[in-house]
Backbone as XML, in Angstrom:
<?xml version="1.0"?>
<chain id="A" units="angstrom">
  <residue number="1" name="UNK">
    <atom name="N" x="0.826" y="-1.187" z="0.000"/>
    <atom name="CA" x="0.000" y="0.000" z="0.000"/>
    <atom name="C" x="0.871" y="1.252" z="0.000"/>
  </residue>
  <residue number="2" name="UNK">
    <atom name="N" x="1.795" y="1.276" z="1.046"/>
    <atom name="CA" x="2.784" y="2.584" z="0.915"/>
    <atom name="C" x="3.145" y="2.845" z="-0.474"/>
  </residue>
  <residue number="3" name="UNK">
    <atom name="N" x="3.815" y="1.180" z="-0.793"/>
    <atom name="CA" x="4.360" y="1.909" z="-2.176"/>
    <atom name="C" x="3.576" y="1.962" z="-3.908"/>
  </residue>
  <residue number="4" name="UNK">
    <atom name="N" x="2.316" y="1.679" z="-3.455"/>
    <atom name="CA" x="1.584" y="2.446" z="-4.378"/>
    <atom name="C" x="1.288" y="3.941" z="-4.029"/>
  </residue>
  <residue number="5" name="UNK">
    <atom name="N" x="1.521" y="4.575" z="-2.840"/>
    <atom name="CA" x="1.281" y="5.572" z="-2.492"/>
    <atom name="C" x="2.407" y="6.378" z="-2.985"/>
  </residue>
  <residue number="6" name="UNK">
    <atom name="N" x="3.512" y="5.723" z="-2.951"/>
    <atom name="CA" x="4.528" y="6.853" z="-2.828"/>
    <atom name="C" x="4.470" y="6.793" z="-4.486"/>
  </residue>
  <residue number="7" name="UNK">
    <atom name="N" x="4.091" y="5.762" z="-5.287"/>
    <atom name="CA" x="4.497" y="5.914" z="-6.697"/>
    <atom name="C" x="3.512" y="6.902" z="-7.383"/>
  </residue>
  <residue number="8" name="UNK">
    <atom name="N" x="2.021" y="6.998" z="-6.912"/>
    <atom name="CA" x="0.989" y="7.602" z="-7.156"/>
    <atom name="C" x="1.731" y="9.326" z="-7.027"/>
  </residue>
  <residue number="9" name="UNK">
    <atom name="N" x="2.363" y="9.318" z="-5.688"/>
    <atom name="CA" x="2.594" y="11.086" z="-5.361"/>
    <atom name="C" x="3.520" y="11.444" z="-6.429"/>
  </residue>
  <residue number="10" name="UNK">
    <atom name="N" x="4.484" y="10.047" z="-6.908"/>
    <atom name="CA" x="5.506" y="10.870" z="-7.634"/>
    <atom name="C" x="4.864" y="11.235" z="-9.206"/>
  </residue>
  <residue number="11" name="UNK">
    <atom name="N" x="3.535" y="10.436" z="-9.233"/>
    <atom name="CA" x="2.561" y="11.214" z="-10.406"/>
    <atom name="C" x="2.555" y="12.582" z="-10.635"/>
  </residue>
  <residue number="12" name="UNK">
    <atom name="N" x="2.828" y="13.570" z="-11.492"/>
    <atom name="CA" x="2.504" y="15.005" z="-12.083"/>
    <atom name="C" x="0.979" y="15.030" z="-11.540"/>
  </residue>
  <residue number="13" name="UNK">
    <atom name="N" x="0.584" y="14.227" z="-12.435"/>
    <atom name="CA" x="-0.871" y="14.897" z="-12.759"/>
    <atom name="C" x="-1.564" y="14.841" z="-11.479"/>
  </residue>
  <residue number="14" name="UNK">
    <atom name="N" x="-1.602" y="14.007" z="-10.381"/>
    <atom name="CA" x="-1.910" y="14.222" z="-9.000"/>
    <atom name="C" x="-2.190" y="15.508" z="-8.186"/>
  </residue>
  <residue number="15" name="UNK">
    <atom name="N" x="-3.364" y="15.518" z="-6.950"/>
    <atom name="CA" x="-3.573" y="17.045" z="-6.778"/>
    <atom name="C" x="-2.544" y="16.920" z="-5.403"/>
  </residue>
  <residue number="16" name="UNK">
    <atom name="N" x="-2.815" y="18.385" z="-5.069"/>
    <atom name="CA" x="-1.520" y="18.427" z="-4.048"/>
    <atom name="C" x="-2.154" y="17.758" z="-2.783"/>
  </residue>
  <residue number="17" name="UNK">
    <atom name="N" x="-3.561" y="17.720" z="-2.570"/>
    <atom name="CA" x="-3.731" y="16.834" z="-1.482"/>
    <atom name="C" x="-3.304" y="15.514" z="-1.023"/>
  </residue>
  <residue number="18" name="UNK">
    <atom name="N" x="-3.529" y="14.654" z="-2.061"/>
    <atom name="CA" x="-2.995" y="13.138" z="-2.665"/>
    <atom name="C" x="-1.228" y="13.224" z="-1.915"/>
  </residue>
  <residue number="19" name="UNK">
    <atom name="N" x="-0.678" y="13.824" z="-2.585"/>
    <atom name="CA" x="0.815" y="14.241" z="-2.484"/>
    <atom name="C" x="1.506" y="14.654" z="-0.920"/>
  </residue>
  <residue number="20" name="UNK">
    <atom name="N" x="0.435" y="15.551" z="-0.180"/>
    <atom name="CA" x="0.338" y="15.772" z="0.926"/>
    <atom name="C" x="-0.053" y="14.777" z="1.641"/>
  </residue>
  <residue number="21" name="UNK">
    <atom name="N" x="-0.971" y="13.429" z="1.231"/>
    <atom name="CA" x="-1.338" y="12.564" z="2.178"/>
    <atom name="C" x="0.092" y="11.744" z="2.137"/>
  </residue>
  <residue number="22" name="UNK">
    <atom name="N" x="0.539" y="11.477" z="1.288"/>
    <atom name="CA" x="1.662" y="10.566" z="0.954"/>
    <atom name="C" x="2.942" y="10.933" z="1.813"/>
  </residue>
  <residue number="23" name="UNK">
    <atom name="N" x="3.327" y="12.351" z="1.565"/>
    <atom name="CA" x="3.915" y="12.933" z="2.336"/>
    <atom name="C" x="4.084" y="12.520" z="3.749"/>
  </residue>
  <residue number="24" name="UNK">
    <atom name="N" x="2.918" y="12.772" z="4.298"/>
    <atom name="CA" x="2.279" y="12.665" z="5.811"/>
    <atom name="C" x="3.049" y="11.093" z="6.371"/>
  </residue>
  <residue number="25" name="UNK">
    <atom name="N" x="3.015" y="10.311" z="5.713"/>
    <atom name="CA" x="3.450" y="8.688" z="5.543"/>
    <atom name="C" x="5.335" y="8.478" z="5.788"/>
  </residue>
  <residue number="26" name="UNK">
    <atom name="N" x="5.616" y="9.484" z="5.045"/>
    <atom name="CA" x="7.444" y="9.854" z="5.364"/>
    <atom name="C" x="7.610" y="10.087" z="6.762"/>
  </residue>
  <residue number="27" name="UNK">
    <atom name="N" x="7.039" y="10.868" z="7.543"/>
    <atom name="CA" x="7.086" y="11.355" z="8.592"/>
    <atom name="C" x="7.234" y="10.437" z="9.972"/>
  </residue>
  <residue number="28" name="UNK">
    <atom name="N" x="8.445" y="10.579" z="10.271"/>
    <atom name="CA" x="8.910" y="9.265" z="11.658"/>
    <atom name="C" x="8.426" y="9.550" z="12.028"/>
  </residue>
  <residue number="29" name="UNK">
    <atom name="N" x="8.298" y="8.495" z="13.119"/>
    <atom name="CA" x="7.296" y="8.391" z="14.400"/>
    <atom name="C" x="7.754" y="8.624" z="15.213"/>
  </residue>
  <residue number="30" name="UNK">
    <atom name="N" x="7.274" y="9.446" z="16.368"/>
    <atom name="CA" x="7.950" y="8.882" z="17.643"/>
    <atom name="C" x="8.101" y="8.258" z="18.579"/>
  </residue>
  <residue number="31" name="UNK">
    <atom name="N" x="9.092" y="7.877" z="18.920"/>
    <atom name="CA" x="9.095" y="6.421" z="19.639"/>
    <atom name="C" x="8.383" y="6.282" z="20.917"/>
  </residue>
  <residue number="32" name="UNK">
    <atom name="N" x="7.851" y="5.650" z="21.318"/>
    <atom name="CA" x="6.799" y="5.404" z="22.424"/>
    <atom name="C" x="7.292" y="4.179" z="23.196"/>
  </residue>
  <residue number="33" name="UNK">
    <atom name="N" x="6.679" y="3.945" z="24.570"/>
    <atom name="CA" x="6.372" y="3.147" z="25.015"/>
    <atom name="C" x="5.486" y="1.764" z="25.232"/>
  </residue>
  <residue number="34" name="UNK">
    <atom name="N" x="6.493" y="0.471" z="25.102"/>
    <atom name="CA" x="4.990" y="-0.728" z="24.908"/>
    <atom name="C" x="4.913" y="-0.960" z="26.350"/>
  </residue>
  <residue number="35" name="UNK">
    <atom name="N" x="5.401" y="-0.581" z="27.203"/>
    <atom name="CA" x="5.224" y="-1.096" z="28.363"/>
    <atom name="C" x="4.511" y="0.492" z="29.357"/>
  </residue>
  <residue number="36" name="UNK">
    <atom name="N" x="3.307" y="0.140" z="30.121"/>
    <atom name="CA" x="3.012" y="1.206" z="30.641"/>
    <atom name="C" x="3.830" y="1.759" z="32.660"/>
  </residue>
  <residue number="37" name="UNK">
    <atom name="N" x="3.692" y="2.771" z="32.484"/>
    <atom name="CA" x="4.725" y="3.397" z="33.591"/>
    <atom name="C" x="4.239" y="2.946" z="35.159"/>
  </residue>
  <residue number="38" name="UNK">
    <atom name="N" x="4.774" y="2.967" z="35.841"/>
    <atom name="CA" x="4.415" y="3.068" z="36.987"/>
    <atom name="C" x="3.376" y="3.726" z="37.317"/>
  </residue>
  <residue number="39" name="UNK">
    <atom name="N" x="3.037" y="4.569" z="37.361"/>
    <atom name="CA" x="1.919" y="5.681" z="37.689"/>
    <atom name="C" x="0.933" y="5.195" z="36.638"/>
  </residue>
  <residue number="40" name="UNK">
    <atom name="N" x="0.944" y="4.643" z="35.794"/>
    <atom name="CA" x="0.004" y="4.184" z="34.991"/>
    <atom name="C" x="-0.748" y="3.106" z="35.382"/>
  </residue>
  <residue number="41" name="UNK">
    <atom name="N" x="0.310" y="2.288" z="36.377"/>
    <atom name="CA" x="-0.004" y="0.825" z="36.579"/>
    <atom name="C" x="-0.663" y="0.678" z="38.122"/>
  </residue>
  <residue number="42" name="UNK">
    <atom name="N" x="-0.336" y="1.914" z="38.690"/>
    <atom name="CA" x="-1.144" y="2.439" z="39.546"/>
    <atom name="C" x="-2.270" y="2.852" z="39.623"/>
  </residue>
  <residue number="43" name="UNK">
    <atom name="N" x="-3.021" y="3.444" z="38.371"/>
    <atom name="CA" x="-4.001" y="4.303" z="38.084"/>
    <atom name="C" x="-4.688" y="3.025" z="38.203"/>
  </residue>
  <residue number="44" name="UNK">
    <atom name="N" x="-4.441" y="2.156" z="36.974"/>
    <atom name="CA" x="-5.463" y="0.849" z="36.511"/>
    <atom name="C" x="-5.416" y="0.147" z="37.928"/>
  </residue>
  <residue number="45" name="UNK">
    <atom name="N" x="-4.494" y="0.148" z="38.374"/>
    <atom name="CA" x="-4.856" y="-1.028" z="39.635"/>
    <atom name="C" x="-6.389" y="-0.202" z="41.268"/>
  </residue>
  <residue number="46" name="UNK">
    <atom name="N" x="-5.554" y="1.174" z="40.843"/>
    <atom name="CA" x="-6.744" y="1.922" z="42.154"/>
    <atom name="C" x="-8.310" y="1.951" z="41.288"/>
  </residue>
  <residue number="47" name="UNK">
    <atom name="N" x="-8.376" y="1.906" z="40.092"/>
    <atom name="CA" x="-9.339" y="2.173" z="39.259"/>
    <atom name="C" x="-9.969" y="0.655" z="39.115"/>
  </residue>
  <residue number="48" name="UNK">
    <atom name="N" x="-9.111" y="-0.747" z="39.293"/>
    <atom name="CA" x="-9.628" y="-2.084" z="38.842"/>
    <atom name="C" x="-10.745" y="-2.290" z="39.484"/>
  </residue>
  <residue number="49" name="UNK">
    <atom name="N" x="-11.607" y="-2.300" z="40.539"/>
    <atom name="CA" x="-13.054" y="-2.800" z="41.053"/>
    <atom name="C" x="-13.832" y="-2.594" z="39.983"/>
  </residue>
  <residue number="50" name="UNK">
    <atom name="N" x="-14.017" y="-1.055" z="39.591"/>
    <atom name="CA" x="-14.461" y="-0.432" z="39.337"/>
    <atom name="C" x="-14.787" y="-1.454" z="37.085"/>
  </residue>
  <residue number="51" name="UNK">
    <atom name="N" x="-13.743" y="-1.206" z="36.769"/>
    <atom name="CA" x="-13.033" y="-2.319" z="35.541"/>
    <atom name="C" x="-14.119" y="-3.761" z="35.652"/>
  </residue>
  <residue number="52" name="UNK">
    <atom name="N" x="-13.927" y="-4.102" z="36.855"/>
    <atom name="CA" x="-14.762" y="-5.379" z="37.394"/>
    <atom name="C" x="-15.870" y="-5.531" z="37.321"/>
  </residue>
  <residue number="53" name="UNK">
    <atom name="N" x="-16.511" y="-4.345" z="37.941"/>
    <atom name="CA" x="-17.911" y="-3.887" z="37.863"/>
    <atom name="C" x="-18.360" y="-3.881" z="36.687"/>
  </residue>
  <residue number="54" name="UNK">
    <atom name="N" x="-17.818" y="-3.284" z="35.966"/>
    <atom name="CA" x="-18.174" y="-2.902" z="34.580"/>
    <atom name="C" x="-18.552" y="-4.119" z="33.543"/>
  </residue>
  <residue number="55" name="UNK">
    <atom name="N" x="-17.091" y="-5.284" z="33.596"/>
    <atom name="CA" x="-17.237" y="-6.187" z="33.097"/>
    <atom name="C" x="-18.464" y="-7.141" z="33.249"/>
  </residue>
  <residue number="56" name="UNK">
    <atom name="N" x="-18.619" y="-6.826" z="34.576"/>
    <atom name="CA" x="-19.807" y="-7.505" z="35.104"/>
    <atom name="C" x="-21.333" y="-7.374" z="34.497"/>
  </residue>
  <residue number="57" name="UNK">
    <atom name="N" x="-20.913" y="-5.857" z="33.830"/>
    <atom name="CA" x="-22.293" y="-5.339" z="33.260"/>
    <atom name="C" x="-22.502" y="-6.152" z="32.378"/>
  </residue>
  <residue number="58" name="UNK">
    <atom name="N" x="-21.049" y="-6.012" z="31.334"/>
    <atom name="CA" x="-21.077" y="-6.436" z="29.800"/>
    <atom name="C" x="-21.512" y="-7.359" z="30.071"/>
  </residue>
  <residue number="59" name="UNK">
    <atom name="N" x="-21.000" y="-8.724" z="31.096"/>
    <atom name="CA" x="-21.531" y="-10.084" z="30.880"/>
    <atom name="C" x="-22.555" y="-10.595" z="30.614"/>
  </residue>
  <residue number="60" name="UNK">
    <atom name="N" x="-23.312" y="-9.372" z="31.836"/>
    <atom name="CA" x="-24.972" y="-9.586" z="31.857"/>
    <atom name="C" x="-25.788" y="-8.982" z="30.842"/>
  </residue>
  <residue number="61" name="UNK">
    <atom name="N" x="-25.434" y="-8.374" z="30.269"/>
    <atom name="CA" x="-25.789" y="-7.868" z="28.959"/>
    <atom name="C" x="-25.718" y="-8.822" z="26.933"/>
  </residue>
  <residue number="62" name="UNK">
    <atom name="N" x="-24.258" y="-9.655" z="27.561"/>
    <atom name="CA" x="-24.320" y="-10.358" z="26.564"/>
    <atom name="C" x="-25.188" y="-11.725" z="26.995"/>
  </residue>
  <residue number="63" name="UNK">
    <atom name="N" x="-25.556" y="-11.990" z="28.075"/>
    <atom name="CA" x="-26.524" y="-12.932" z="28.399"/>
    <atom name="C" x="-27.443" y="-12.348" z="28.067"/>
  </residue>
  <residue number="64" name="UNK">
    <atom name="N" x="-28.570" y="-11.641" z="28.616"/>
    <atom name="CA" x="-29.827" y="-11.113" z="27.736"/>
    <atom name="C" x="-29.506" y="-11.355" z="26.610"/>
  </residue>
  <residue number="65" name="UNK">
    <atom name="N" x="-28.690" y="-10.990" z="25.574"/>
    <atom name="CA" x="-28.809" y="-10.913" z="24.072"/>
    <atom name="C" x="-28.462" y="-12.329" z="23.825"/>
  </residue>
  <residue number="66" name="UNK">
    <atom name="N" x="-27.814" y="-13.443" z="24.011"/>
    <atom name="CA" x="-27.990" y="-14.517" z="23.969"/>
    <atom name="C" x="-29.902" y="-15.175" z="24.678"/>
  </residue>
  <residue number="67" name="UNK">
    <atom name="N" x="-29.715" y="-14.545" z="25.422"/>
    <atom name="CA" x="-31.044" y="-15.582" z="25.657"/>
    <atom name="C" x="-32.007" y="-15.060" z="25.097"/>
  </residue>
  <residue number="68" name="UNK">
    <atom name="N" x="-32.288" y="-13.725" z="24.649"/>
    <atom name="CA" x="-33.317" y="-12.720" z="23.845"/>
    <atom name="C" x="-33.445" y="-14.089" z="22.511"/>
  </residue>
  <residue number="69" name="UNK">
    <atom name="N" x="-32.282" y="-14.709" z="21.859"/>
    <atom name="CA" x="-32.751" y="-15.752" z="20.843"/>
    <atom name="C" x="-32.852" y="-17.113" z="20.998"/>
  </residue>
  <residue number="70" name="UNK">
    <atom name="N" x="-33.151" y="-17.833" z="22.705"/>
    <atom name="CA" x="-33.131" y="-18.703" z="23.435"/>
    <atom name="C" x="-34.461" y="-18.893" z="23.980"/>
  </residue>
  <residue number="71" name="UNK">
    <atom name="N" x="-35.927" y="-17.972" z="23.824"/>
    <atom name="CA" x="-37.190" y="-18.463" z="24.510"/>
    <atom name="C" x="-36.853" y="-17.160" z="25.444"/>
  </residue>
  <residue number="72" name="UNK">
    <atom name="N" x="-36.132" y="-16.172" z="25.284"/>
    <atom name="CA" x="-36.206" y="-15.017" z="26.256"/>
    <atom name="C" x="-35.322" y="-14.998" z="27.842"/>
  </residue>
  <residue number="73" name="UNK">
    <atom name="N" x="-35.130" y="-13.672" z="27.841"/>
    <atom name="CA" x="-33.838" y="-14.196" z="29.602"/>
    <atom name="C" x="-35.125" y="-13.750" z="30.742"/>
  </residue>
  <residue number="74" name="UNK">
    <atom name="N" x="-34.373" y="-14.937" z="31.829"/>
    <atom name="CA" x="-35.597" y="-15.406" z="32.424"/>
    <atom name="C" x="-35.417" y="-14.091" z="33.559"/>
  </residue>
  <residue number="75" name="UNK">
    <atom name="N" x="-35.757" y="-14.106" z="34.777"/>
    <atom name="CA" x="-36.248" y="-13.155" z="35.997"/>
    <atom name="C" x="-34.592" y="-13.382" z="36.363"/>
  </residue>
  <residue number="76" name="UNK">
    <atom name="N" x="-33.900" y="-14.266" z="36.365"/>
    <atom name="CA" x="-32.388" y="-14.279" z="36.858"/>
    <atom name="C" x="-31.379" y="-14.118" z="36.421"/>
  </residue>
  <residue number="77" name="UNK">
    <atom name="N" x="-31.667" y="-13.437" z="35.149"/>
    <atom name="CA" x="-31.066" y="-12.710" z="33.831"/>
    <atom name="C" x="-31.294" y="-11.459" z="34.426"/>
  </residue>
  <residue number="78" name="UNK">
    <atom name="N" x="-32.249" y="-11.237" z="34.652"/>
    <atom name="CA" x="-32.814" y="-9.352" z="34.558"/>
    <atom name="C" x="-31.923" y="-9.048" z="36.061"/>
  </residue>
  <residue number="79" name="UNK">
    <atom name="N" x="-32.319" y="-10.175" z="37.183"/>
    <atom name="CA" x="-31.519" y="-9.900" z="38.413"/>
    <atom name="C" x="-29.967" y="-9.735" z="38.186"/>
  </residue>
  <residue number="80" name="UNK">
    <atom name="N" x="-29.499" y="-10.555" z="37.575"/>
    <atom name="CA" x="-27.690" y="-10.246" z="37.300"/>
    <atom name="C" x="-27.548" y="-9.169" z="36.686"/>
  </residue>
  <residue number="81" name="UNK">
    <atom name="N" x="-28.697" y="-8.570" z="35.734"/>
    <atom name="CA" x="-27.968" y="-7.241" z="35.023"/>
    <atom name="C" x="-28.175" y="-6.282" z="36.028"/>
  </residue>
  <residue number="82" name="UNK">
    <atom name="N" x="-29.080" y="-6.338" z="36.741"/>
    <atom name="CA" x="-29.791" y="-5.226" z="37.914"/>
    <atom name="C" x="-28.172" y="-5.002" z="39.097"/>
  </residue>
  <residue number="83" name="UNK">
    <atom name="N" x="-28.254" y="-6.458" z="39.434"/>
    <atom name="CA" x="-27.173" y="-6.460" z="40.369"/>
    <atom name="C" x="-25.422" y="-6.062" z="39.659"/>
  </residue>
  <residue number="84" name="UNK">
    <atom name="N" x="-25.208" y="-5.974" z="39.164"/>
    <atom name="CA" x="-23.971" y="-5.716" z="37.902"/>
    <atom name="C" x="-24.389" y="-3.693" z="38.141"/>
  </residue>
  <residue number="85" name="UNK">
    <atom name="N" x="-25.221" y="-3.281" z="37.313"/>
    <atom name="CA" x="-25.702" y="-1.854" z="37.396"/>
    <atom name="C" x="-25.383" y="-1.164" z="38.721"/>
  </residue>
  <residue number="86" name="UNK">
    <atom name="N" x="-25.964" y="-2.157" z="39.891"/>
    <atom name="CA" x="-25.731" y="-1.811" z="41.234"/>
    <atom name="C" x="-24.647" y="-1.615" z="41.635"/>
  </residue>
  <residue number="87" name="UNK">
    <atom name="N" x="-24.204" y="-3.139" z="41.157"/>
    <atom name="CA" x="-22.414" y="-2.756" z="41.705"/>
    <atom name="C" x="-21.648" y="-1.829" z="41.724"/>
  </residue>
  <residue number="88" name="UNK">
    <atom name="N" x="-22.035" y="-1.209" z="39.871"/>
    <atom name="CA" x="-20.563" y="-0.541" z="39.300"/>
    <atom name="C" x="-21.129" y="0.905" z="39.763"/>
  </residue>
  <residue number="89" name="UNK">
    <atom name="N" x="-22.225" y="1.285" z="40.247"/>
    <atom name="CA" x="-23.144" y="2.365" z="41.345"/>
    <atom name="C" x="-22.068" y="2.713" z="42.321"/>
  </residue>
  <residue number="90" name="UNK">
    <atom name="N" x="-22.396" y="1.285" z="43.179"/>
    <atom name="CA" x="-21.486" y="1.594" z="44.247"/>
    <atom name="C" x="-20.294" y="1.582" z="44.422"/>
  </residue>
  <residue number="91" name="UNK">
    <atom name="N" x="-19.377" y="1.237" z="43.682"/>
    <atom name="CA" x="-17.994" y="0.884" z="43.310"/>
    <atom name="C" x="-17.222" y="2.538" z="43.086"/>
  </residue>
  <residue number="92" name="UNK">
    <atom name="N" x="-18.589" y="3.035" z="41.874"/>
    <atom name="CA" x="-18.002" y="4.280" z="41.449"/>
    <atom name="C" x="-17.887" y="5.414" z="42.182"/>
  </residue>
  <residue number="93" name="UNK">
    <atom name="N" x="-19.178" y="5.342" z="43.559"/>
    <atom name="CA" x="-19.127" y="6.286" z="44.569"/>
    <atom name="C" x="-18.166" y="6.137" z="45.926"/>
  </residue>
  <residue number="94" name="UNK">
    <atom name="N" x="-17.653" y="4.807" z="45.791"/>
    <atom name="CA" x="-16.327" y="4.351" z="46.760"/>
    <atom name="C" x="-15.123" y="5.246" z="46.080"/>
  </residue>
  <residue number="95" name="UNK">
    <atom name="N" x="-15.498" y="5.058" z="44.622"/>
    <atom name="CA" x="-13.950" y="5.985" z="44.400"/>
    <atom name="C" x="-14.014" y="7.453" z="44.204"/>
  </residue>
  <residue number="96" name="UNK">
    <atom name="N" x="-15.013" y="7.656" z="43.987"/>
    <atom name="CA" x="-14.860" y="9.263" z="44.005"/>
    <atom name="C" x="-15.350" y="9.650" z="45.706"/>
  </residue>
  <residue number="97" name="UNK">
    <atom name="N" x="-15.140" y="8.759" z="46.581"/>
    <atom name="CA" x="-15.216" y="9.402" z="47.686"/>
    <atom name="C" x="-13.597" y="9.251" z="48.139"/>
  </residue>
  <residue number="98" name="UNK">
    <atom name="N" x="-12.915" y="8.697" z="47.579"/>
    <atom name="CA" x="-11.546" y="8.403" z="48.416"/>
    <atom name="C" x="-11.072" y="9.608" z="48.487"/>
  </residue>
  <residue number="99" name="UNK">
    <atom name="N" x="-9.875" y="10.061" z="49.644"/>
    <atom name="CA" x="-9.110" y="11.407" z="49.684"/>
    <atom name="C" x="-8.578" y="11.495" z="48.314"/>
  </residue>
  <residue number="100" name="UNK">
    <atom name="N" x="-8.300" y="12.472" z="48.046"/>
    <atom name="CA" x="-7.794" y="13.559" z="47.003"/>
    <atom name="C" x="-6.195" y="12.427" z="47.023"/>
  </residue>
  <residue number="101" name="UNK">
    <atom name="N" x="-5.203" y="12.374" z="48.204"/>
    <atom name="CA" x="-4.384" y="11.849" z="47.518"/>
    <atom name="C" x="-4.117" y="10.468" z="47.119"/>
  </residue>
  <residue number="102" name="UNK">
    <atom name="N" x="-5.306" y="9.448" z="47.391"/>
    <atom name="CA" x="-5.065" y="8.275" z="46.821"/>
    <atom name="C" x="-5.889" y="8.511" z="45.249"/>
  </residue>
  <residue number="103" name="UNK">
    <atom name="N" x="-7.004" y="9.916" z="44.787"/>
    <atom name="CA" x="-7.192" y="10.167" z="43.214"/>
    <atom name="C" x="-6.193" y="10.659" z="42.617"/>
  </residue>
  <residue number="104" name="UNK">
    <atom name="N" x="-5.393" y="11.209" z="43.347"/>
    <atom name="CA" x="-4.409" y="11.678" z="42.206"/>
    <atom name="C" x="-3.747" y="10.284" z="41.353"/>
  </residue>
  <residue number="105" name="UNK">
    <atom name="N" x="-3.676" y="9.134" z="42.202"/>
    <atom name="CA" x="-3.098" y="8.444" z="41.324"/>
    <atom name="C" x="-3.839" y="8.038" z="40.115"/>
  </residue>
  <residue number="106" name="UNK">
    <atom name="N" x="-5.049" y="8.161" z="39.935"/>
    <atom name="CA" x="-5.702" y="8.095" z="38.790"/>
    <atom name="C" x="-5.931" y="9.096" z="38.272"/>
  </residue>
</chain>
């Protein structure tokens, strides 16, 4: 793909946008990090219940939609999504109540 790109820009008849996208493609990157920082790994870990909760939603959510083409999700379907909703409720008001300096890490 690049190097139909770059052969296309070195086209005349091409508009300068084309040429400018191609361009854009030359341009190093800068180098980044694959591994995340300390303070990062902090954030996700004071923030994980919360991650938990959440997941908890999705689960119960992809159950309804599985059982929605199963004869329908029964009263203990609707309770797990209810209780999941609840959780990530209370989870989220545990963390925005913590002191100021255990949020800074997030």
């Amino acid at each position: 793909m690049v190097a139909l790109l770059l052969r296309v820009a070195a086209t005349p008849q091409l508009s300068g946008a084309v040429r400018h996208a191609c361009n854009l493609l030359e341009v190093p990157l800068r180098p980044h990090r694959t591994e995340p920082t300390p303070k990062a790994l902090a954030a996700i870990e004071t923030e994980w219940p919360l991650i938990e909760a959440e997941l908890s939603v999705l689960d119960a959510e992809i159950i309804l939609m599985y059982a929605a083409d199963h004869g329908g999700p029964s009263p203990l379907d609707w309770r797990r999504l209810r209780r999941a909703e609840a959780r990530v409720t209370r989870v989220a008001a545990e963390l925005a109540a913590r002191p100021a300096s255990r949020k800074a890490v997030a």
